[in-house]
Backbone of each chain as ProteinMPNN parsed JSONL, in Angstrom:
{"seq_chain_A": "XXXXXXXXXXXXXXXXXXXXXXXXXXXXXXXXXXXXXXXXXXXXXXXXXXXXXXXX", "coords_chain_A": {"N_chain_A": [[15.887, -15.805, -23.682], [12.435, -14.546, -23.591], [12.246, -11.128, -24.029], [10.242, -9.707, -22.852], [9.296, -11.441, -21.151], [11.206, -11.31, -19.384], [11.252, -8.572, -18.399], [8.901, -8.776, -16.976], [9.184, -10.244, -15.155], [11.399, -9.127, -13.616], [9.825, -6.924, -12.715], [8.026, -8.36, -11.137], [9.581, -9.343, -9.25], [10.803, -6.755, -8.029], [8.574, -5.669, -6.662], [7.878, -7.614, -5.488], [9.877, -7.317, -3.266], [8.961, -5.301, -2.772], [6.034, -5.071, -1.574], [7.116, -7.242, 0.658], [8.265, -6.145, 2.7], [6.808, -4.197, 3.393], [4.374, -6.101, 4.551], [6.199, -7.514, 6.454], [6.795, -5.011, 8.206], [4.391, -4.444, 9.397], [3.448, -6.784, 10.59], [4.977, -6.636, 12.687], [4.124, -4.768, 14.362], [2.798, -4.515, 17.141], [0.184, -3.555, 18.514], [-3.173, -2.263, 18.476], [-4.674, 0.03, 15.987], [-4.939, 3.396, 16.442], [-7.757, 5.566, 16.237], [-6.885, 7.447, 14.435], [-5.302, 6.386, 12.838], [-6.348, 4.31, 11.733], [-8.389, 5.133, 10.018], [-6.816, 6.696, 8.344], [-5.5, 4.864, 6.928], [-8.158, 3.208, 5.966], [-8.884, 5.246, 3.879], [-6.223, 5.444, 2.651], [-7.085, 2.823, 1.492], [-9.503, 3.041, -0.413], [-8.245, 4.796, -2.087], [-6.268, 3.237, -3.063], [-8.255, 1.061, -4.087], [-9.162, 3.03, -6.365], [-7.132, 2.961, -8.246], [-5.948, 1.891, -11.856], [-5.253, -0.681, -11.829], [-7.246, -1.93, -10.206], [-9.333, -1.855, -11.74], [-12.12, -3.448, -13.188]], "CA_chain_A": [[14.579, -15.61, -23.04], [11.589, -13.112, -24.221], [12.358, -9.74, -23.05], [8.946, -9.281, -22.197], [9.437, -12.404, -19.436], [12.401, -10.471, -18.799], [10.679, -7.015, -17.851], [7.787, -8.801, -16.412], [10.165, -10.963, -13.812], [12.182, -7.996, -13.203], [8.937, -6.252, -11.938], [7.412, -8.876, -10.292], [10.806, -9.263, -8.252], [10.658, -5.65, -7.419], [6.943, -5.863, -6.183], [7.941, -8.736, -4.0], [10.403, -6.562, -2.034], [8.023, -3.419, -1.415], [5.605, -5.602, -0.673], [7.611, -8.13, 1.188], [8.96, -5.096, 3.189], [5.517, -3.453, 4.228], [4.129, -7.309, 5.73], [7.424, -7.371, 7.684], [6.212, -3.676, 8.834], [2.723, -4.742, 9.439], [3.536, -7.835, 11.111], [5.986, -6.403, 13.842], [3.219, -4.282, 14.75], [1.744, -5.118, 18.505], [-1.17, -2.806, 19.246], [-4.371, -1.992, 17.353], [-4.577, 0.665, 15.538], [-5.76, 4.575, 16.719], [-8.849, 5.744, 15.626], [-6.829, 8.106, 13.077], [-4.643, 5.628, 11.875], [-7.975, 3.564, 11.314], [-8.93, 6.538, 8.862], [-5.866, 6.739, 7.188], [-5.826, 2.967, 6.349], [-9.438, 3.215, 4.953], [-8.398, 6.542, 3.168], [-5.852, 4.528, 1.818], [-7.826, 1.679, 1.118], [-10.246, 3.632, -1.137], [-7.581, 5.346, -3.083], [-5.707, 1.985, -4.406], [-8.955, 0.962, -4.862], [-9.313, 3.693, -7.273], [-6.534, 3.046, -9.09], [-6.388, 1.234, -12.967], [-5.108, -2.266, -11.631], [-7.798, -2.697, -9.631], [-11.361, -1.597, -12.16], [-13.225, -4.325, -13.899]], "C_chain_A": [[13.89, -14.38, -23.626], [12.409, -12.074, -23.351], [11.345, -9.241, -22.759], [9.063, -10.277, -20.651], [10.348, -11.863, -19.303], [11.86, -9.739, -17.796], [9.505, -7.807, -16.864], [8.221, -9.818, -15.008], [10.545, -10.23, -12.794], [11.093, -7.375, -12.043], [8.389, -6.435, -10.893], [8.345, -8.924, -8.773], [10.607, -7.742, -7.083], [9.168, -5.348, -6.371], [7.011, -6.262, -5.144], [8.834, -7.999, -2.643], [9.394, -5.529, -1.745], [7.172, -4.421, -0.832], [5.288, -6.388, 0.679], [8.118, -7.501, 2.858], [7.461, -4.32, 4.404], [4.424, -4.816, 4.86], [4.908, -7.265, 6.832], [7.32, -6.231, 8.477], [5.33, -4.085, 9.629], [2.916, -5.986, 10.668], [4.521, -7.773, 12.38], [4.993, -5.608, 14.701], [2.004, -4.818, 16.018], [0.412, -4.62, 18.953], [-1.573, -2.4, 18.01], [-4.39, -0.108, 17.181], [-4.978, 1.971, 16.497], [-6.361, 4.493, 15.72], [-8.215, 6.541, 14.337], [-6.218, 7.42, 12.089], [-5.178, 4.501, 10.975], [-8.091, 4.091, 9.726], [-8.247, 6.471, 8.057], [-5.7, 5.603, 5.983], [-6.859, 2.983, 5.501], [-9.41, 3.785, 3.866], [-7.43, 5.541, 1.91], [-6.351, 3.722, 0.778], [-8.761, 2.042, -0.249], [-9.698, 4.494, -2.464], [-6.66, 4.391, -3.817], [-7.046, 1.495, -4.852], [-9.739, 1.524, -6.394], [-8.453, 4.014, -8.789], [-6.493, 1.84, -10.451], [-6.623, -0.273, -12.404], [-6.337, -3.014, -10.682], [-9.416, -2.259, -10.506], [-11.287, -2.917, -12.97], [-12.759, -4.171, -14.867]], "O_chain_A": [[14.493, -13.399, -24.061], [13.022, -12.232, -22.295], [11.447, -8.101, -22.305], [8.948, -9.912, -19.481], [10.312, -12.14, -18.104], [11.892, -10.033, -16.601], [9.29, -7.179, -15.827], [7.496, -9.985, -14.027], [10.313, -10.36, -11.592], [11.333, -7.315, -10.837], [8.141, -5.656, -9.973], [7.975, -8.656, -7.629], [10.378, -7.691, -5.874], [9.191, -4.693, -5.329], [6.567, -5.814, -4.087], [8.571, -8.085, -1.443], [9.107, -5.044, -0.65], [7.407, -4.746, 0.332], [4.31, -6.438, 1.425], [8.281, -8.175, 3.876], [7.321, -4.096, 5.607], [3.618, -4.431, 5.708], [4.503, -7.038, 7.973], [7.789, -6.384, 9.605], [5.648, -4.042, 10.818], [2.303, -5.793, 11.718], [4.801, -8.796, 13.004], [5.085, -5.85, 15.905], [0.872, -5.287, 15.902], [-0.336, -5.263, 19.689], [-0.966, -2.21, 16.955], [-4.172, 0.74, 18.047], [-5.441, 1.553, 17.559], [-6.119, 3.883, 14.678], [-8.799, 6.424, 13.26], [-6.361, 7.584, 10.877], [-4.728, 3.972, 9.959], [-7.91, 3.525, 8.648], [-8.658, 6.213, 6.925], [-5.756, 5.555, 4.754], [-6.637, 2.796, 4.304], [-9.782, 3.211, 2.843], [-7.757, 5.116, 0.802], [-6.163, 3.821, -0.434], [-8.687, 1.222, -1.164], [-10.325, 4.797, -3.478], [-6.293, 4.612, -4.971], [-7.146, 1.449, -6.078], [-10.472, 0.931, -7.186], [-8.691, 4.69, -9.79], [-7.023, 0.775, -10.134], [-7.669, -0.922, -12.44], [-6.428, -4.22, -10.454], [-10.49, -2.36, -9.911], [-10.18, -3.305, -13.345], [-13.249, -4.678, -15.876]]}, "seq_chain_B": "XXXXXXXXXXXXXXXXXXXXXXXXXXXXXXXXXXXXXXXXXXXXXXXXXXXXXXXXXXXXXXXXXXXXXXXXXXXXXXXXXXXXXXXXXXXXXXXXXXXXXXXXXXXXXXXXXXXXXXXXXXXXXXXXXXXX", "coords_chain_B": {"N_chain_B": [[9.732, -24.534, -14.254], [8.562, -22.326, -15.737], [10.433, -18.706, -15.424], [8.753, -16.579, -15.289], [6.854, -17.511, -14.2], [7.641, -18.742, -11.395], [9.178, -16.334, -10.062], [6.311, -14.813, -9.939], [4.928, -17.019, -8.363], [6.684, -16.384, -6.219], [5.771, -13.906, -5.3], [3.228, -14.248, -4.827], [3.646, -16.065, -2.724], [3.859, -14.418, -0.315], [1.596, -14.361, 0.728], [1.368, -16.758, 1.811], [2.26, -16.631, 4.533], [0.189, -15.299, 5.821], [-1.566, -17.202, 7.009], [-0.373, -17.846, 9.629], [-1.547, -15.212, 11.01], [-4.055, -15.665, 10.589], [-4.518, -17.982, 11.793], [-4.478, -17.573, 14.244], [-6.639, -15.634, 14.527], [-8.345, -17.066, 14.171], [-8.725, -19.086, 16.229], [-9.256, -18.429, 18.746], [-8.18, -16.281, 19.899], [-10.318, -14.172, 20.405], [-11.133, -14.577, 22.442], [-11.109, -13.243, 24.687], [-12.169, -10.394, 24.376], [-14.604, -9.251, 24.911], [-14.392, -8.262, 27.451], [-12.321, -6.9, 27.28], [-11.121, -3.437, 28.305], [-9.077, -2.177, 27.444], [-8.223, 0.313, 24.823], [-5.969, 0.17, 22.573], [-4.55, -2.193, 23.315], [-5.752, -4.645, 22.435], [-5.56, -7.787, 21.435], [-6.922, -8.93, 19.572], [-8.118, -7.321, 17.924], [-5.72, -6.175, 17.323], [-4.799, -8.321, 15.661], [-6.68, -8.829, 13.44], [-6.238, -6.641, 12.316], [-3.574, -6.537, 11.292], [-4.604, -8.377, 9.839], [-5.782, -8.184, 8.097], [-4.981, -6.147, 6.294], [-2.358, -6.994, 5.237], [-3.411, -8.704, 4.099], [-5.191, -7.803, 2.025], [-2.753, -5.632, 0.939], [-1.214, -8.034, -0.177], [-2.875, -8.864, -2.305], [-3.507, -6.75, -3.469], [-0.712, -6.206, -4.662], [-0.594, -8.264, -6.631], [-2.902, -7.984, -8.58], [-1.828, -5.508, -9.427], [0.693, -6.556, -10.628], [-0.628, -8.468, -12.801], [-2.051, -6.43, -14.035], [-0.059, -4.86, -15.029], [1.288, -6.914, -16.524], [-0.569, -8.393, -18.222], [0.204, -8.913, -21.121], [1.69, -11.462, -20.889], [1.455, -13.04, -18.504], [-0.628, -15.869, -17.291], [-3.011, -17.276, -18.355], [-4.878, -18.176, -15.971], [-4.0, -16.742, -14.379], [-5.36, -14.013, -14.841], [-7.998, -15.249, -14.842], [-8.452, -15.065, -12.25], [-7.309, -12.814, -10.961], [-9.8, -11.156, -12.484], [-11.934, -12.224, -11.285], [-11.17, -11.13, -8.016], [-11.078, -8.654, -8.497], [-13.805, -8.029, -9.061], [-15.209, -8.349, -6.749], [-13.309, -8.59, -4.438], [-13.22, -5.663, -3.418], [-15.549, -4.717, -1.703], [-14.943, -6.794, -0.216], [-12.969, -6.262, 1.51], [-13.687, -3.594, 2.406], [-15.724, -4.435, 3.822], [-14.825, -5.701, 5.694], [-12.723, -4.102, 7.058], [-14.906, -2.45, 8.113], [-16.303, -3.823, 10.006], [-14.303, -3.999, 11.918], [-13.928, -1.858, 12.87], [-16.362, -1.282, 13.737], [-16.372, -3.156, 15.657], [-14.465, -2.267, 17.498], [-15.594, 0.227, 18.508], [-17.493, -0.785, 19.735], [-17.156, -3.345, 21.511], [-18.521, -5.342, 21.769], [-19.57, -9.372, 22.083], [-21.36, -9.869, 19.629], [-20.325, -8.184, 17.732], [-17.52, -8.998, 17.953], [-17.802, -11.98, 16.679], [-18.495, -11.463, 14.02], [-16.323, -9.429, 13.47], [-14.928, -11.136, 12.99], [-15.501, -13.596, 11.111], [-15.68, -11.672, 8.922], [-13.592, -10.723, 8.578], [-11.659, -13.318, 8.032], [-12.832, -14.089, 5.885], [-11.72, -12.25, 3.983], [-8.975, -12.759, 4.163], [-9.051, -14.998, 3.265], [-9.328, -14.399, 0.159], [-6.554, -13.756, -0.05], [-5.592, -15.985, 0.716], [-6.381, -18.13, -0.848], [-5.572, -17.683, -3.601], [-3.733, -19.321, -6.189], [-1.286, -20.105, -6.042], [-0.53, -19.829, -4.375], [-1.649, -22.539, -2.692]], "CA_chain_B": [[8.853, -24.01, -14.143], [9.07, -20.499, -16.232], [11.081, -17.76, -14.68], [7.792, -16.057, -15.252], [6.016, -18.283, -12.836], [8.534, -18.805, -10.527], [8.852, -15.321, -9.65], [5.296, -14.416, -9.649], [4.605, -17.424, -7.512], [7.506, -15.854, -4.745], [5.294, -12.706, -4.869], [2.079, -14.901, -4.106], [3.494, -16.905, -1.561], [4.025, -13.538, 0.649], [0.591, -14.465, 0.979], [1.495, -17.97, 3.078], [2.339, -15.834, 5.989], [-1.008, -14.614, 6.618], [-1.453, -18.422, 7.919], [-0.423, -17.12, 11.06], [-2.765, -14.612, 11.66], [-5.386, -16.251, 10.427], [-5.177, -19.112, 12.752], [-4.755, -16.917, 15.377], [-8.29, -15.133, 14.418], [-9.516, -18.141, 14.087], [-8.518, -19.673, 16.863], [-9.455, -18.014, 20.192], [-7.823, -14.827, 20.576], [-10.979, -13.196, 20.503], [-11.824, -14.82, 23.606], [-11.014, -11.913, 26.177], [-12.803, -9.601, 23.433], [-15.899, -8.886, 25.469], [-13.836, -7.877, 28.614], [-11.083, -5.453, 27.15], [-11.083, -1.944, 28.507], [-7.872, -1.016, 26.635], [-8.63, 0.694, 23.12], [-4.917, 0.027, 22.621], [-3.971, -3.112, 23.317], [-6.771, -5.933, 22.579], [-4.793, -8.079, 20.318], [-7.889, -9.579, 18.698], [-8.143, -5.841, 16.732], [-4.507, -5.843, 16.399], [-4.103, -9.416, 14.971], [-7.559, -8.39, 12.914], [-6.226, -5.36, 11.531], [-3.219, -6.505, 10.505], [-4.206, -9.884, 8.782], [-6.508, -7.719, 6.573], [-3.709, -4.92, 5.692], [-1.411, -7.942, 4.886], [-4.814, -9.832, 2.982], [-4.953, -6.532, 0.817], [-1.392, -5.633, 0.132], [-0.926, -9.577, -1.0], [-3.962, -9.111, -3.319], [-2.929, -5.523, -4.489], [0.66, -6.871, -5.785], [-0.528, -9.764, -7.515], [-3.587, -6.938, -9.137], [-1.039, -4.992, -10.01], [1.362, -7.451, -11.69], [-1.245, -9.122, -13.875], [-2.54, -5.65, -14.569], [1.1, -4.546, -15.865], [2.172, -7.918, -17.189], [-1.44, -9.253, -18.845], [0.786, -9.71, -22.36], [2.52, -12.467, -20.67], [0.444, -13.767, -17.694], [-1.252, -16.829, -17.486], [-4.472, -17.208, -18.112], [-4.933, -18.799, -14.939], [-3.706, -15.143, -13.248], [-6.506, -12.959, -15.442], [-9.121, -15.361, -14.358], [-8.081, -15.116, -10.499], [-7.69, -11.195, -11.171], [-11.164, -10.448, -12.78], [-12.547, -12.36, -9.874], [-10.427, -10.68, -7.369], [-11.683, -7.15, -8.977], [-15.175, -7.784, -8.986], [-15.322, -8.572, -5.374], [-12.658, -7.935, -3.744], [-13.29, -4.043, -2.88], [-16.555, -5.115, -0.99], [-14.877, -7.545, 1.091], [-11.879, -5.285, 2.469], [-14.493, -2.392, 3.115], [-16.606, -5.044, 4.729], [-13.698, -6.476, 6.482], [-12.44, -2.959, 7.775], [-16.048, -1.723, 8.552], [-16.555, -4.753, 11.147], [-13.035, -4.363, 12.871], [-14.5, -0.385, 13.597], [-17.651, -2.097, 14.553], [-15.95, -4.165, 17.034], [-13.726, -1.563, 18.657], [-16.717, 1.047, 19.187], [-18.574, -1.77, 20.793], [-16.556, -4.192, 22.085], [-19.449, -6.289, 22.039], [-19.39, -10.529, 21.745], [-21.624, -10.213, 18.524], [-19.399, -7.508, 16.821], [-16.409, -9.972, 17.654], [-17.921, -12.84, 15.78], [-18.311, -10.212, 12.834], [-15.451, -9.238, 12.84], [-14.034, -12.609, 12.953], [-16.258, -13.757, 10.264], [-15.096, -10.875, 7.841], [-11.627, -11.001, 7.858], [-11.505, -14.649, 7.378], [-13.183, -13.733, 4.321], [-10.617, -11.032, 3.613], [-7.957, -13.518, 4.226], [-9.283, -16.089, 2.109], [-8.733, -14.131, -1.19], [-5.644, -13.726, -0.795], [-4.713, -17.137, 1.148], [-6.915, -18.86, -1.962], [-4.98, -17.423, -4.733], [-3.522, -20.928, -6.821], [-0.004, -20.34, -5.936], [0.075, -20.518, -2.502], [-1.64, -23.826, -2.153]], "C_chain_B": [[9.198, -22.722, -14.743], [9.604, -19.41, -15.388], [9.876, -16.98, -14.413], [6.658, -16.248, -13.822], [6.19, -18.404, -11.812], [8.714, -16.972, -10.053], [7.927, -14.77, -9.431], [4.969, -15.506, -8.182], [5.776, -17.03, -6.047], [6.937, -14.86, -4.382], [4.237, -13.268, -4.468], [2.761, -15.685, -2.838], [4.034, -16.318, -0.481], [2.64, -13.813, 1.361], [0.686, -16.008, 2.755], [1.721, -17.254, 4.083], [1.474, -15.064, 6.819], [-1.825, -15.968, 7.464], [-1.706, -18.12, 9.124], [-1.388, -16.369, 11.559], [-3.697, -15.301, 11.916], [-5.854, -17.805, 11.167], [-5.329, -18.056, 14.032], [-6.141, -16.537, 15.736], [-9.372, -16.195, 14.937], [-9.908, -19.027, 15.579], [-8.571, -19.845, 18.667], [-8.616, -16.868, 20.849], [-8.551, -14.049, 20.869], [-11.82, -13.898, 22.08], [-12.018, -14.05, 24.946], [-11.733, -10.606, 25.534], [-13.6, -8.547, 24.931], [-15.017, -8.168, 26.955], [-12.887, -7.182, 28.753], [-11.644, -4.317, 27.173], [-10.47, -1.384, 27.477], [-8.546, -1.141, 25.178], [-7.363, 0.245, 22.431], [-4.42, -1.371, 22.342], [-4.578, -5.036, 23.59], [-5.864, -6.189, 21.305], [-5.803, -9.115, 19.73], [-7.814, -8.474, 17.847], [-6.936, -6.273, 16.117], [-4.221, -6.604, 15.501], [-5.0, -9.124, 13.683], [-6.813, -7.319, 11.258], [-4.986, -4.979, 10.705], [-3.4, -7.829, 9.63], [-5.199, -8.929, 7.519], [-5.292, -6.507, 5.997], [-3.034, -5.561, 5.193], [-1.947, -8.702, 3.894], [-4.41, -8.952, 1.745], [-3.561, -5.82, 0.183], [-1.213, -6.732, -0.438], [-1.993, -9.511, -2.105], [-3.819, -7.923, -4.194], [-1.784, -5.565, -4.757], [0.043, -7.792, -6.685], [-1.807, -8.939, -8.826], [-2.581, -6.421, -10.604], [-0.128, -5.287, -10.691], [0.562, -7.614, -12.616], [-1.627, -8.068, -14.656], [-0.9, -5.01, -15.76], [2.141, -5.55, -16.742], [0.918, -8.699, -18.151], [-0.749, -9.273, -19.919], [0.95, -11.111, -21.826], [2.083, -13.297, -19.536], [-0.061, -15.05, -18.059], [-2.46, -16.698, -17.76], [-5.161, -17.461, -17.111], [-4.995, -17.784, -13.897], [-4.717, -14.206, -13.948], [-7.855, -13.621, -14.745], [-9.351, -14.674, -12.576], [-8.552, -13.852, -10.666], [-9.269, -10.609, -11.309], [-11.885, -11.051, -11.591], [-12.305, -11.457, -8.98], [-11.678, -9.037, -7.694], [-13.046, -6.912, -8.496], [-15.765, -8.046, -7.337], [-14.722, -8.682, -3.596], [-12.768, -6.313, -2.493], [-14.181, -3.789, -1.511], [-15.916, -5.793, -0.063], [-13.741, -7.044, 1.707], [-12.335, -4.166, 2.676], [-15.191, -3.512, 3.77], [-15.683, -5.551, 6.305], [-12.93, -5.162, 7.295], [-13.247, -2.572, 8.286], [-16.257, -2.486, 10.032], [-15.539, -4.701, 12.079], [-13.592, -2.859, 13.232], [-15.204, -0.208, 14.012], [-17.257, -2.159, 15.809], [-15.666, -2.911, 17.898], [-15.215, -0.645, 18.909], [-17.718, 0.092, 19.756], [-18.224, -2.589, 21.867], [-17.16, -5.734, 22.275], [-19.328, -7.971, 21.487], [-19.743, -10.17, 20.072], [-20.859, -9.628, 17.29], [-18.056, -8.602, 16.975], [-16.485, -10.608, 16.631], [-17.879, -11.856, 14.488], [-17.811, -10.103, 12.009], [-14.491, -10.536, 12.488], [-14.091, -13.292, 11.732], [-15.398, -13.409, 8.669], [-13.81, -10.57, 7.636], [-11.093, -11.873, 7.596], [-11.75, -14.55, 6.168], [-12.013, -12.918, 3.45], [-9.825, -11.754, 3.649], [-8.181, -14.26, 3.202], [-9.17, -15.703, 0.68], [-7.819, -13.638, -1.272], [-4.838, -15.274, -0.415], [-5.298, -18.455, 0.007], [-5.732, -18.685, -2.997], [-4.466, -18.766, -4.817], [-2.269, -20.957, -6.23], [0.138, -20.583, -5.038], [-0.822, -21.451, -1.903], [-0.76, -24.468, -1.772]], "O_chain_B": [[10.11, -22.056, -14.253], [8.904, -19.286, -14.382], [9.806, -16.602, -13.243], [6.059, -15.571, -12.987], [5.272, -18.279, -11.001], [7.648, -16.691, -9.505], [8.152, -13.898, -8.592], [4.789, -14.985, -7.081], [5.518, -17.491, -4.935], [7.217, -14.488, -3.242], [3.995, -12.787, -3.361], [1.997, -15.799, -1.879], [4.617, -17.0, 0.361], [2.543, -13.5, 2.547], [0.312, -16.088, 3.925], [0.763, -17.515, 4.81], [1.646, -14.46, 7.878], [-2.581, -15.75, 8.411], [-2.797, -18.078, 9.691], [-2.081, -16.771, 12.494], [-4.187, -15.596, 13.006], [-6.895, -18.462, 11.153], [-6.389, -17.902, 14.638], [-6.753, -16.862, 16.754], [-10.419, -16.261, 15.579], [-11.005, -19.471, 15.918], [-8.217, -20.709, 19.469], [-8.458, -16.643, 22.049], [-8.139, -13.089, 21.521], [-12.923, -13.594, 22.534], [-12.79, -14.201, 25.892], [-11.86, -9.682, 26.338], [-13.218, -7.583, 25.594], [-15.664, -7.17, 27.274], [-12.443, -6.771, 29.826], [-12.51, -3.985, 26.363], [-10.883, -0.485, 26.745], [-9.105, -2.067, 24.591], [-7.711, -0.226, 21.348], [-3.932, -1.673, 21.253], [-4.24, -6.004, 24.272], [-5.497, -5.379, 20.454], [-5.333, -10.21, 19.42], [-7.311, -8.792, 16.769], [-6.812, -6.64, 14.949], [-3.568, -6.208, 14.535], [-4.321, -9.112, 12.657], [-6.871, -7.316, 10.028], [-4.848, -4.038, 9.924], [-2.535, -8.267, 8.871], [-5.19, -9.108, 6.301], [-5.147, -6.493, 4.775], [-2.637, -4.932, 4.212], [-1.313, -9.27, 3.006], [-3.64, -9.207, 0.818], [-3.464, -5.539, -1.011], [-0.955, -6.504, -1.62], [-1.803, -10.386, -2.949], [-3.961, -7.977, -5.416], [-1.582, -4.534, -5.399], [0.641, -7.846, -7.759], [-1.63, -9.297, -9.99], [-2.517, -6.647, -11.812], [0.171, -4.452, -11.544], [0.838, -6.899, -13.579], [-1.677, -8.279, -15.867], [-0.895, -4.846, -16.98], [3.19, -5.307, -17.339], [1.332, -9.62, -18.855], [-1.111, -10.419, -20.185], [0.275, -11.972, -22.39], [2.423, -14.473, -19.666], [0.083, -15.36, -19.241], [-3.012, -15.738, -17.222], [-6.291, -16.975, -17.176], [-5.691, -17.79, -12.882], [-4.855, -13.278, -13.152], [-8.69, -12.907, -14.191], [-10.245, -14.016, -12.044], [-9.744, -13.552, -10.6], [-9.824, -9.848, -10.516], [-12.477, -10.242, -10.875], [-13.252, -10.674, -8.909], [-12.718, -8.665, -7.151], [-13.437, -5.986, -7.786], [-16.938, -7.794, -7.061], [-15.159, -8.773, -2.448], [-12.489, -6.106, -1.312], [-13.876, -3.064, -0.564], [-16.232, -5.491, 1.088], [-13.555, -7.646, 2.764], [-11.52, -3.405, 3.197], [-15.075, -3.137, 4.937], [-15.968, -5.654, 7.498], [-12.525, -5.518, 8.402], [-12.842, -2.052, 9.326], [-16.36, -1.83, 11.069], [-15.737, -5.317, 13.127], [-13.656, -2.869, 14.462], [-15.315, 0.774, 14.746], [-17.604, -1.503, 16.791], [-16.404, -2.539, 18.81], [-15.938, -1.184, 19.747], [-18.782, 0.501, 20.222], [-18.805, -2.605, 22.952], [-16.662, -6.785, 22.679], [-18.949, -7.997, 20.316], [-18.826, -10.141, 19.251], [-20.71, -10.186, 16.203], [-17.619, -9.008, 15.898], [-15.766, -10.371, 15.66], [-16.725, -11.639, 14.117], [-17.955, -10.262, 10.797], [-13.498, -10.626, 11.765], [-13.046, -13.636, 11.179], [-14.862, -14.103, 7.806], [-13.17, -10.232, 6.64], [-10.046, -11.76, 6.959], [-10.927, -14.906, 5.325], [-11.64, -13.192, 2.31], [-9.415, -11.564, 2.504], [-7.47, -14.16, 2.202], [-8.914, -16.619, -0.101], [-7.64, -12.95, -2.276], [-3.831, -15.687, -0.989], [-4.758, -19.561, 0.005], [-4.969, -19.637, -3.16], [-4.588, -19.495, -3.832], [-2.044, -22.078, -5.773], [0.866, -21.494, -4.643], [-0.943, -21.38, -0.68], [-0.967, -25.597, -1.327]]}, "name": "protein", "num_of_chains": 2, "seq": "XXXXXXXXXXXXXXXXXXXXXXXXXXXXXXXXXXXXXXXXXXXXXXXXXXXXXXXXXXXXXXXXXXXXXXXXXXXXXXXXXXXXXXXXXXXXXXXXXXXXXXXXXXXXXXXXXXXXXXXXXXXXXXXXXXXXXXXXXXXXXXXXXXXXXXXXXXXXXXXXXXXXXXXXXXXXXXXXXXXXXXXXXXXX"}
């Protein structure tokens, strides 16, 4: 097999657990947010948006 | 199916599990909306607030793969992506702005809104090809 589909399996794999990990977080979660944790989220929100994987 | 594919599509189809919410949204939870006191514990926000946190993490993995794997990607995952990019950003600030709407109002029309805009928010990541 390439070792590029290697590395790029490997990664995706890894991806799938953090991600897989912070739904299962998210999703146990019964009550709506506080107003700061609101903030933080957005905060958040604005700073992956800022990062490479996500410009044009 | 390529190991390639096959593993990317197990990281998209974290996405199938926003299903759930998103019937929920859809489906009449926001019906006691207009009549919740508690800031706390209206589970139209909560279901809200996490189907878009769950929309946007499922759409920022699959970003972030294509962005660190475009050698080897499909073409099929760059188109999705540059879509994704260009319109994306707008509809998970739109889709967060309306759920902060809602709660400082509480009001029917902010419901629909918000109801509205996180369906939207859902839909790019419950679109993506793989998890048809």
């Amino acid at each position: 097999m390439d070792p590029l589909t290697i590395i790029a399996a490997m990664t995706a794999a890894s991806k799938l657990i953090e991600v897989g990990t912070k739904i299962i977080e998210t999703r146990r979660r019964n009550r709506e947010l506080t107003a700061e944790e609101a903030e933080a989220w957005r905060v958040y929100l604005e700073s992956k948006l800022e990062q490479p994987h996500w410009s044009v | 199916m390529r190991p390639i594919r096959r593993t990317l599509a197990a990281l998209l189809c974290a996405a199938a599990m926003l299903s759930a919410p998103a019937a929920l949204v859809a489906t009449g939870t926001l019906s006691g909306c207009s009549t919740s006191s508690s800031a706390r514990h209206d589970s139209a926000v909560a279901t809200a607030e996490k189907s878009v946190q769950i929309a946007f993490e499922t759409v920022d993995a699959f970003l972030a793969w294509e962005y660190a794997n475009r050698a080897v990607a499909p073409e099929a995952a760059r188109t999705v992506a540059t879509e994704l990019r260009a319109k994306a950003p707008a509809t998970f600030r739109a889709a967060w702005a309306a759920i902060a709407e809602y709660k400082a109002t509480r009001g029917a029309s902010e419901a629909t809104r918000m109801t509205a805009r996180v369906d939207i928010a859902l839909n790019l990541a419950t679109n993506l090809p793989w998890t048809r």
